[in-house]
C-alpha positions in Angstrom: 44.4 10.4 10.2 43.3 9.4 6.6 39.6 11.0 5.2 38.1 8.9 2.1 37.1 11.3 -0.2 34.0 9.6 -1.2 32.5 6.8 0.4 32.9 2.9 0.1 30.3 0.6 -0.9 29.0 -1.3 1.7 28.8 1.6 5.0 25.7 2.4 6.1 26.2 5.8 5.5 27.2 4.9 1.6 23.1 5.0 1.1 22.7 8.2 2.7 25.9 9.8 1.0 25.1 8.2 -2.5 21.5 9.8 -2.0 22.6 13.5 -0.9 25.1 13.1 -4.4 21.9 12.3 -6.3 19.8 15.3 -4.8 22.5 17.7 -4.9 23.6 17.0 -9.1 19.2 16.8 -9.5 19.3 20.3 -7.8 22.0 22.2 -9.9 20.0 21.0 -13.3 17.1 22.5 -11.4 15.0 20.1 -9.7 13.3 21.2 -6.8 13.1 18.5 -3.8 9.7 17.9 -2.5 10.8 17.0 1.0 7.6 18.0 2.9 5.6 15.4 0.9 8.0 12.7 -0.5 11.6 13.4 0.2 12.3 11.2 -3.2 10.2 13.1 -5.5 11.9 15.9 -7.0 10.2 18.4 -9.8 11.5 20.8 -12.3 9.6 23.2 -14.9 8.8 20.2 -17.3 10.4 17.0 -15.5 9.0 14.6 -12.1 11.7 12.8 -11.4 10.8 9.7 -8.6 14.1 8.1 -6.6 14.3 4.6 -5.4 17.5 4.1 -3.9 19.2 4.1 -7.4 16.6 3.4 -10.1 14.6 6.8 -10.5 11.8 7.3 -12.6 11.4 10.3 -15.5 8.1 11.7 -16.1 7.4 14.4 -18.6 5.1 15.5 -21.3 7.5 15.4 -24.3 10.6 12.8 -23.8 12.5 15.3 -25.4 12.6 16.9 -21.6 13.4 13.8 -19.9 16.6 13.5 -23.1 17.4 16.9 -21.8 17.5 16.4 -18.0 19.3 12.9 -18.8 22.0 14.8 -20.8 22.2 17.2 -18.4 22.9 14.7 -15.8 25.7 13.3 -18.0 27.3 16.0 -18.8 31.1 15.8 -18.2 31.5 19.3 -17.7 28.6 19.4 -14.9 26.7 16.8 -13.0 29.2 14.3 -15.0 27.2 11.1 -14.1 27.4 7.6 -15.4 23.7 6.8 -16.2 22.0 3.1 -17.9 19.3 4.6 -19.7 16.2 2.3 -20.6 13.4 3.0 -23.1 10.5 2.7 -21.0 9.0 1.6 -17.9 8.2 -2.1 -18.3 9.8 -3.5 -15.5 10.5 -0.9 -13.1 11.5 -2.8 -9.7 10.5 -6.0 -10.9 6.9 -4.6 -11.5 5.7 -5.2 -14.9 3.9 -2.3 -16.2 1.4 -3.1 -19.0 -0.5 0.0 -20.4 -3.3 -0.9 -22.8 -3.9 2.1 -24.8 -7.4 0.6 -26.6 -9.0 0.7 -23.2 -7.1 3.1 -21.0 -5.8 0.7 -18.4 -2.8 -0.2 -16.7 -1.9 -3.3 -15.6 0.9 -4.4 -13.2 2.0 -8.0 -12.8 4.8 -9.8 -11.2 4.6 -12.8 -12.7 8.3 -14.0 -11.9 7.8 -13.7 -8.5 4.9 -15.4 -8.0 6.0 -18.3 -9.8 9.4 -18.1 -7.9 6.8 -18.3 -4.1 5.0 -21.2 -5.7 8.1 -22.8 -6.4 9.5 -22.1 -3.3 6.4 -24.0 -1.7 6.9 -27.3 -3.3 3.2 -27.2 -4.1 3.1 -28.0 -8.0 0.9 -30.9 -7.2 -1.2 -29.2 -4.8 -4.9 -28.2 -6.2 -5.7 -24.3 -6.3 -7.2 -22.6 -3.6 -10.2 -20.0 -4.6 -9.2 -17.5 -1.9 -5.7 -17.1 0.1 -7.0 -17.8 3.0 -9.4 -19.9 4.9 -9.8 -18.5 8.3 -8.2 -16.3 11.3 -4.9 -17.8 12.3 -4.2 -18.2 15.7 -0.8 -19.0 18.0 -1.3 -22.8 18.1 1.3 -22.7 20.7 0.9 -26.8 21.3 0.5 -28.4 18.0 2.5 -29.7 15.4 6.1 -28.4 15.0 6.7 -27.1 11.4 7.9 -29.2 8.6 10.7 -26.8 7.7 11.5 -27.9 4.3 11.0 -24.4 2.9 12.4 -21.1 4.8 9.1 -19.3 6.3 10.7 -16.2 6.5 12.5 -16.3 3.0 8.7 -16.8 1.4 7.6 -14.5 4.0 9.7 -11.9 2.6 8.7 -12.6 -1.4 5.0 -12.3 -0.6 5.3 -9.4 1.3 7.0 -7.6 -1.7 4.3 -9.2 -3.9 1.1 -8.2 -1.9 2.5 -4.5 -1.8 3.2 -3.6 -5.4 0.7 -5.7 -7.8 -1.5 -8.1 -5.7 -3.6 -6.5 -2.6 -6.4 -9.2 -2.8 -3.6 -11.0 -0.8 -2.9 -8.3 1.8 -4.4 -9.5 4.7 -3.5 -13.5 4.4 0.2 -12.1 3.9 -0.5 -9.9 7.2 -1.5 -12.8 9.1 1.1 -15.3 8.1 3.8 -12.6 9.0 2.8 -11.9 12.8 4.4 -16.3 13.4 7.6 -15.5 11.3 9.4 -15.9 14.6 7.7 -18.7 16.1 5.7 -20.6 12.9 4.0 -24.0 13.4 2.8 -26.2 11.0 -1.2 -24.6 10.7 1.0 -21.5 9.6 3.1 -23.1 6.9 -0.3 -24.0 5.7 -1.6 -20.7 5.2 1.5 -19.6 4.0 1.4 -22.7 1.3 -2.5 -22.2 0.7 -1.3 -18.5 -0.1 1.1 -19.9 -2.9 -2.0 -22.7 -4.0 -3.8 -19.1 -4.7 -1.4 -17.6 -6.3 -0.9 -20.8 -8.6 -4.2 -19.9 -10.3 -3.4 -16.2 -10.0 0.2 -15.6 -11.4 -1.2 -14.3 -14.3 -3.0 -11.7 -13.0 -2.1 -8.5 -11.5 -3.8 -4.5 -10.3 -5.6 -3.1 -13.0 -5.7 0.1 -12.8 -8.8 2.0 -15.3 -8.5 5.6 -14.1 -12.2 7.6 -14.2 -11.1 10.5 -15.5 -12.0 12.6 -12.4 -9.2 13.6 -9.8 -10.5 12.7 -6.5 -9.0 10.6 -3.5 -11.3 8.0 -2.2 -10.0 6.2 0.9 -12.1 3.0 2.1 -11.9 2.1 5.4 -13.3 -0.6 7.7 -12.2 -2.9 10.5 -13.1 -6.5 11.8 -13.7 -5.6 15.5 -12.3 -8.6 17.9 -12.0 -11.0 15.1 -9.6 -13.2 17.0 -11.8 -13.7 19.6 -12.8 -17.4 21.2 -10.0 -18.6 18.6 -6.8 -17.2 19.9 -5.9 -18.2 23.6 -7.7 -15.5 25.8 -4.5 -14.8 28.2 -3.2 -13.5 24.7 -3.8 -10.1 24.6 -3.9 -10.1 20.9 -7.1 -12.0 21.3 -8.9 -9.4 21.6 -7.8 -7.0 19.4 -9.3 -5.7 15.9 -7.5 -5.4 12.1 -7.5 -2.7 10.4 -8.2 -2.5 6.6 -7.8 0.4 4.0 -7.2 1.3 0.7 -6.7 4.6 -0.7 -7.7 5.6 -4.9 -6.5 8.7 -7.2 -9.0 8.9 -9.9 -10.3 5.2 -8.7 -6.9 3.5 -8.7 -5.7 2.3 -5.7 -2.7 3.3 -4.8 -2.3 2.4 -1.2 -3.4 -0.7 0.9 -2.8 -1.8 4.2 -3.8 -4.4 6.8 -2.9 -4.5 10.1 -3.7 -5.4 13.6 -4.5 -2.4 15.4 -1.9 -1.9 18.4 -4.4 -1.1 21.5 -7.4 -3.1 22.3 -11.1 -1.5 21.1 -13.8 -2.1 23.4 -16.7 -1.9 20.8 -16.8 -2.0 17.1 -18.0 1.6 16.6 -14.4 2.2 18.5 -12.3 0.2 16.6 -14.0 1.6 13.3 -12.9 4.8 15.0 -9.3 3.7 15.1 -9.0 2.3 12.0 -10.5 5.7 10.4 -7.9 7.7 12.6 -5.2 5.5 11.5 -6.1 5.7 7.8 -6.3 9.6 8.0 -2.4 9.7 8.7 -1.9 8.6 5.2 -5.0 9.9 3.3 -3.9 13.6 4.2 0.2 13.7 3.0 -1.4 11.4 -0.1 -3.9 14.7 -0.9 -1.0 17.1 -0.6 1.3 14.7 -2.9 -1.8 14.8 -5.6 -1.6 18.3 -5.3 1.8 18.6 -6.1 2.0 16.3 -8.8 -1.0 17.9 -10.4 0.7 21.4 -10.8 4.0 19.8 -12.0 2.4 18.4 -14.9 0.4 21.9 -15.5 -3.0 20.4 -15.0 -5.6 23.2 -15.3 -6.7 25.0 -12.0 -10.2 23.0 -12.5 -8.5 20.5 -11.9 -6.5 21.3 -8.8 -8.9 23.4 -7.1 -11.7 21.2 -7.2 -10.7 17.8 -6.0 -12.1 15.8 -3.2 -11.4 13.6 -0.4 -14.0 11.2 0.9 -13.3 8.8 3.6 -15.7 5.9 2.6 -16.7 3.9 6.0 -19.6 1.6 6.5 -20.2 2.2 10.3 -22.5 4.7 11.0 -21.5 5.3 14.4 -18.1 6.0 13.7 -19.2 8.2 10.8 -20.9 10.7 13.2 -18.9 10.7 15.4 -16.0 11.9 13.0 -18.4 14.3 11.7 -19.5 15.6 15.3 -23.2 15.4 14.2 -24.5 17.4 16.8 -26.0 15.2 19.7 -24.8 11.8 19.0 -21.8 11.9 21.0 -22.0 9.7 24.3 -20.4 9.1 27.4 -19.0 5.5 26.1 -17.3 7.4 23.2 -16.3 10.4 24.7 -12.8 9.2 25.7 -11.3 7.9 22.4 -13.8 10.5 20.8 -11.3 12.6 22.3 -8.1 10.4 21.9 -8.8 9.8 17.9 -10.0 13.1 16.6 -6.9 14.7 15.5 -7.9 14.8 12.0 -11.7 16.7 12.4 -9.6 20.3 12.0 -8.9 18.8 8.2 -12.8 17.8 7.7 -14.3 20.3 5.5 -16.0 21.0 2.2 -12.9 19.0 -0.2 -12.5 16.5 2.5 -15.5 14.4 3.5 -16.2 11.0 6.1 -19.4 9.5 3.8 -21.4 6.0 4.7 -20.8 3.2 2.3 -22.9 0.1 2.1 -20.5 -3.1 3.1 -21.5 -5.3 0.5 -19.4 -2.3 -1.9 -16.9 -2.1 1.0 -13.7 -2.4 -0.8 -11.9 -2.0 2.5 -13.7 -5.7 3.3 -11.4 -7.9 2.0 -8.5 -6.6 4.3 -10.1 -7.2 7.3 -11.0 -10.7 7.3 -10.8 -14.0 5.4 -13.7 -14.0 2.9 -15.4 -16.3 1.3 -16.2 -17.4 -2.6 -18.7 -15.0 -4.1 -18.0 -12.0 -1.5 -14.2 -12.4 -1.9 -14.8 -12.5 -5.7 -17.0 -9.7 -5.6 -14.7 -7.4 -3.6 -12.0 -8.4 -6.1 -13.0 -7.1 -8.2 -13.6 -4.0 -7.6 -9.9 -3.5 -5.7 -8.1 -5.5 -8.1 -10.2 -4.9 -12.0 -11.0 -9.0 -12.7 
């Protein structure tokens, strides 16, 4: 029986193999793997070091560390690792990363892409649309077949890359186009192509990011309850059921988004605020612990790390009591997914908080729902800085 003593490119287990390599040559330059938060982020005494398959990222105080770890890494007598070196991050996974030192922002773009989905389309003669979409989309399980002159789930795929790394104002029109990718008619090449008429006045634009100064985590959360309903065909069971929208900030930056429809059906809309908070707390806790890591690898002072806060910001004050368990506003209707849902209460305390935010400063909003003109704009801009 023959062994390879390495492995081939093209196994699956070639990613796995190539990755333990990586870890192990990061490790014996002294790295320290930060498995229990991010198994790709590894830290040494003056280095972060972020992995992404095989691009990584350096992060240091003085590049004279990241030289030093590099060398290290190259080093024919040790680690003895072929490396491409660039100079900075500009284009880290097709992401371009614009810092603006005048005003202290950051601005990420992906210009390329959205010109490559707009092209896709076939919709240079088509006007521009002022949102990304127009309304719910539904099954439309007896209309018009689709025109198929463009692959669905090729643009699918583009836009879903887009929407999470530099555009989250299109989050939820890329969320609904994406539940027909095995079945799409022609009202869903629509608002995939009305998506791309967006973008065709958008392209330009991109997340930019002003941090405040102050290290908190502020997660905004919200929820359309039923929004499907008497639009989708009621023997669907997805007729009835509620998206779920958050974003999550480090020192007001958003950092994470997501829209989705929530998987079991809520029967009111304080309990599908109640799912969407629950659901939003699985990420909002490992994202806390990954701020606090970060924060003592780059030596921030204890202020710093000791003092930072975690507000949940939701604009149903139902839900927010019952999260809170304010003392005689639990009721039998709520008692059984008050029950179900409230994992995360043993993590509520004085650094991480459930507060009530007015919707028309919901930032959450425009993840749950199609919105319109001045209230999308509005929302804009606070998620995305224009």
């Amino acid at each position: 029986v023959l062994k390879l003593k390495r492995s081939l490119y093209g196994l699956r287990q070639a990613p796995k193999l190539w990755f333990q390599h990586l870890k192990s040559n990061l490790e014996k330059i002294g790295f320290v793997s930060q498995a229990a938060v991010d198994p790709c982020l590894f830290v040494s005494p003056k280095v972060i070091c972020l992995v992404y398959v095989d691009d990584t990222l350096l992060y240091a105080k003085h590049k004279s560390d990241i030289d030093e770890a590099i060398k290290m890494l190259q080093d024919p007598k040790g680690c003895n690792m072929t490396l491409t070196e660039e100079d900075e991050a500009a284009g880290f996974l097709g992401v371009d990363i614009k810092p603006d030192p005048e005003n202290g922002t950051v601005t990420l773009t992906q210009y390329g892409l959205a010109k490559k989905i707009v092209e896709a389309l076939d919709i240079a003669g088509e006007p521009v649309a002022e949102t990304p979409a127009e309304d719910v989309l539904v099954t439309d399980a007896d209309v018009e077949p689709p025109d198929g002159v463009y692959s669905y789930k090729s643009v699918l795929g583009m836009l879903l890359y887009l929407s999470g790394h530099s555009t989250p104002d299109i989050a939820m029109a890329v969320s609904q186009v994406a539940c027909f990718s095995h079945n799409p008619k022609r009202s869903h090449e629509r608002a995939l192509e009305r998506i791309g008429r967006y973008l065709k006045g958008t392209m330009d634009k991109g997340l930019i990011l002003q941090p405040n100064g102050v290290l908190n985590v502020d997660a905004y959360v919200d929820t359309d309850f039923a929004g499907l309903a008497l639009k989708e065909d009621r023997s669907d069971p997805t007729s009835v059921k509620s998206r779920t929208g958050f974003v999550i900030c480090i020192a007001n930056c958003p950092v994470v988004w997501h829209s989705k429809l929530q998987s079991q059906c809520a029967t009111s809309s304080t309990h599908a605020e109640y799912i969407g908070l629950s659901t939003a707390m699985k990420t909002v806790l490992p994202v806390g612990n990954l701020l606090c890591v970060v924060a003592r690898a780059l030596d921030l002072p204890e202020d710093y790390t000791s003092t930072f806060k975690t507000t949940m910001w939701e604009d149903n004050n139902g839900c927010r009591i019952i999260a809170t368990l304010e003392p005689g506003r639990q009721t039998p209707a709520s008692k059984w997914y008050d029950i179900a849902l409230h994992w995360f209460r043993s993590y509520l305390n004085d650094r991480v908080t459930v507060q009530r935010i007015d919707t028309a400063v919901q930032w959450a909003d425009i993840f749950t729902k199609p919105l319109k003109g001045e209230v999308f704009r509005r929302i804009r801009k606070l998620v995305m800085g224009w």
